[in-house]
N, C-alpha and C positions, 0 to 999 in steps of 0.2 A: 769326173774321174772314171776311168777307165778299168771295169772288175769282170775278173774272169772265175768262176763258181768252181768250185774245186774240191776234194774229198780228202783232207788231211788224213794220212796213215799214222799209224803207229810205228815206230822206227825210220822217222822222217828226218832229216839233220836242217835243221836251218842257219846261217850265219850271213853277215852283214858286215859294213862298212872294212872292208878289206882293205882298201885302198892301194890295192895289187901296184908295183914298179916292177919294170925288168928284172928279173936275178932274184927277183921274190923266192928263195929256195924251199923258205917253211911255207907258203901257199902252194907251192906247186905239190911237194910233197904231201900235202895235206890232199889236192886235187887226185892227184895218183894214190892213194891209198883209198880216196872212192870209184877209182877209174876198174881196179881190182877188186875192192869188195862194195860194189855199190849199195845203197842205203832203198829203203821202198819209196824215198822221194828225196829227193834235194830241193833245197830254196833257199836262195839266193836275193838278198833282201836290200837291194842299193847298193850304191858306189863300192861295189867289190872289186873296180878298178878306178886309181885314181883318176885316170881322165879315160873313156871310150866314147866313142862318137863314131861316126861310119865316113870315118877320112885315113886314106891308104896309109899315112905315116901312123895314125893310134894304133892301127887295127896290124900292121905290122912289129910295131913297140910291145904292143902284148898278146902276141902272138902266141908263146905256149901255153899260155893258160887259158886263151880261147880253147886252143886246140882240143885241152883237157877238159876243158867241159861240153863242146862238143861230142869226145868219145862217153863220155859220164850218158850224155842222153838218149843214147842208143842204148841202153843197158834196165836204163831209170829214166821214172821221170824227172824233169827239172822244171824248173818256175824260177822266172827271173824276175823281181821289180825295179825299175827303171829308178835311180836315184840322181842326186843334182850333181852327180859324176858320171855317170854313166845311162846315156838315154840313144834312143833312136836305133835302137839294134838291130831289128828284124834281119836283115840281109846280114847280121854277121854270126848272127848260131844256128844250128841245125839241130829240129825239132825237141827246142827250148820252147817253153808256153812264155812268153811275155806280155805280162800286162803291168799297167801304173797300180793294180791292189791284184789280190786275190779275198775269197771268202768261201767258204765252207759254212753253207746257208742253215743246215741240220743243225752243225755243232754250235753255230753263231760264231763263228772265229774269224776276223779279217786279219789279213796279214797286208803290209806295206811298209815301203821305205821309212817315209815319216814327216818327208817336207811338204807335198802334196796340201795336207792338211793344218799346214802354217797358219795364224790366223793374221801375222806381220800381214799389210795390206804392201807395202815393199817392196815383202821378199816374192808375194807374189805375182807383180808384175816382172820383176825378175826373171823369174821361172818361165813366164810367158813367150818372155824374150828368145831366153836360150832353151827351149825347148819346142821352139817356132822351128818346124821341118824346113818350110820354104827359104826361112831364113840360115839357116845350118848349110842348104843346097847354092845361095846366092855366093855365099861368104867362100863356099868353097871355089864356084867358078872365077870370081872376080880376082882372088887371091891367086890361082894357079897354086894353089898350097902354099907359095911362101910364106905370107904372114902368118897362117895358119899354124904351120910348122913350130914357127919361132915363137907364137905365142904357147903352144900346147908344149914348146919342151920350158919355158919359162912356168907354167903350170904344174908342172911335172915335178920342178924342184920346191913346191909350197909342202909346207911341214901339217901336217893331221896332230889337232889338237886332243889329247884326252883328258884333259882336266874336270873337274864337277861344275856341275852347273847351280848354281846359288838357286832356294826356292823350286826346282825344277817341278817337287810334286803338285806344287801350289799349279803352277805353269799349264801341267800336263792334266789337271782334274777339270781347266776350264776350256780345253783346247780339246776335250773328246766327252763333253757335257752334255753336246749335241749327236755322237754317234752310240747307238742301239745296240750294237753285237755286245755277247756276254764277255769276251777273252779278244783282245788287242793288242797285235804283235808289230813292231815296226824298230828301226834302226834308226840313224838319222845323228841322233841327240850323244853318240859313247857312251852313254849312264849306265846301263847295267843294271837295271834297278824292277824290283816287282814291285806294285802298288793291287790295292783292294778298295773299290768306291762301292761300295754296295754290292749290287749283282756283278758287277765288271771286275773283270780282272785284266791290268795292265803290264805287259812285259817292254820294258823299254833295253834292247838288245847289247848286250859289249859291245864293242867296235872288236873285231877277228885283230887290223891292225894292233891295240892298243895291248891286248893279250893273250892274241890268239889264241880267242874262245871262242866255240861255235853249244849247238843246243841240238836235242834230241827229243822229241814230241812222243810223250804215251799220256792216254785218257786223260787227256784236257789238262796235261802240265807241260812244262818244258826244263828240263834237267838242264843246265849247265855244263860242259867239257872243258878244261883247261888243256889247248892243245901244246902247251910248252912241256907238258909231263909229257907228251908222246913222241920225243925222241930219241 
């Protein structure tokens, strides 16, 4: 896995699982109210857009909320993590940091998406698949986009599920047994949920989709925002 070492601020906003479409007007608005008052970091924590890949027709589909987080990183930093929606981005943001984790070595914090760390042997060959560079670049040339197209707008119309997940803390106490850091932050799952394993403290993120909730980082907590009151 791929981790880039990073210095968590205070007054940092983090949010996840977005699952941005066209016309998305509360993500954009949410995007433009940090484009104006930008925060001491943003992150961006997976699939904040339902499908992105670095094929002309996604990367035109969402188009303005690139654009908006592009201007956000001129301003701020941002940090992206690549989720099972959204991977392979380099060439589509400007001086965005993207890695598969981040971590904050001082404070012991890792932050990521969340499927990375899947223990499904499955879903990981899965992931393999679709996140094979070479094979993203074949599929484009061979296709001339069209199948490409036709598959990513049938994509497009799958439904994000936010329902609970039966047992989840059971799930999540054995799936991060084997990782060290004090404070574990990732999306992935929609739960919403803090747990406490000893020295660990785990945040398992809202989905932004499901409530448009996002978080705000001071001295090793993370507040919760409910952005449906900020209209």
């Amino acid at each position: 896995m791929q981790i880039e070492k990073i210095d968590l601020k205070n007054g940092a906003i983090l949010v996840a699982d977005v699952h941005y479409k066209k016309g998305d007007k509360k993500f954009l608005e949410f995007l433009e109210s940090l484009n104006q008052n930008p925060p001491s970091q943003l992150f961006l924590l997976g699939d904040i857009f339902h499908l992105l890949l670095p094929f002309e027709f996604l990367v035109e589909y969402n188009k303005e909320a690139i654009e908006l987080i592009n201007s956000i990183a001129k301003k701020t930093e941002v940090f992206y993590t690549y989720g099972n929606h959204d991977f392979w981005l380099d060439g589509i943001f400007e001086n965005v940091v993207i890695s598969e984790a981040f971590l904050d070595k001082e404070k012991s914090i890792f932050l990521t998406h969340g499927d990375l760390s899947e223990k499904d042997f499955s879903y990981q060959i899965y992931l393999k698949i679709i996140r094979n560079k070479s094979f993203v670049r074949m599929l484009n040339i061979l296709s001339f986009n069209f199948i490409n197209n036709w598959l990513f707008k049938k994509i497009l119309k799958k439904s994000v599920k936010c329902n609970k997940i039966e047992n989840f803390k059971t799930t999540i106490f054995k799936k991060i047994a084997d990782i060290s850091y004090n404070m574990i932050i990732e999306g992935h799952y929609h739960q919403n949920v803090f747990y406490k394993f000893g020295n660990k403290k785990y945040y398992g993120l809202c989905a932004y989709f499901c409530k448009k909730c996002y978080y705000t980082y001071k001295d090793y907590k993370l507040n919760e925002i409910d952005g449906r009151q900020n209209t």
